[in-house]
N, C-alpha and C positions, 0 to 999 in steps of 0.2 A: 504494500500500500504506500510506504513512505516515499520507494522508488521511481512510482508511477507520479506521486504529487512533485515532485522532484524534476519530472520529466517534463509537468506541462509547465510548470515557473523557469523550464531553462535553464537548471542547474544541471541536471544529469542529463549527459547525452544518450539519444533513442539508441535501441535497439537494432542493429541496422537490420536480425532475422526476422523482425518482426514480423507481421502481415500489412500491409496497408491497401485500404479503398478508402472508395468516398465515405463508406458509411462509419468506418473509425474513425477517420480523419473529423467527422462532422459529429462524433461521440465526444471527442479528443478534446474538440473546441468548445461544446458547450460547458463539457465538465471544467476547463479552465477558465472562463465566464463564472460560473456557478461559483466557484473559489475566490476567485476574486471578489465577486459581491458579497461572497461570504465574508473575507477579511477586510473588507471595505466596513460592513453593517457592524463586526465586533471592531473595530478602531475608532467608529462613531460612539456604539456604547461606553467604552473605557473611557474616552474622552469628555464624557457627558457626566458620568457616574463619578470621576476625578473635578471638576467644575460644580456639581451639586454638592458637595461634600464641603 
């Protein structure tokens, strides 16, 4: 799991065996999308929850 989050932030380089189509590639992308809005929404909370305080 950590290698795959790794993969889409650009830190570890792919797999060159891997499989690729469109339909990974366009898995590939959303999930890194999703991640990022996800560390986007919790850097908004800690920021919010540290200023309330």
């Amino acid at each position: 799991m950590w290698r795959q989050i790794l993969t889409y932030f650009y830190i570890r380089k792919r797999d060159p065996n891997d499989p690729t189509n469109v339909n990974i590639k366009m898995m590939h992308g959303m999930n890194r999308i999703s991640l990022f809005v996800f560390l986007i929404g919790l850097i908004v909370m800690i920021i919010r929850l540290i200023k309330h305080s």
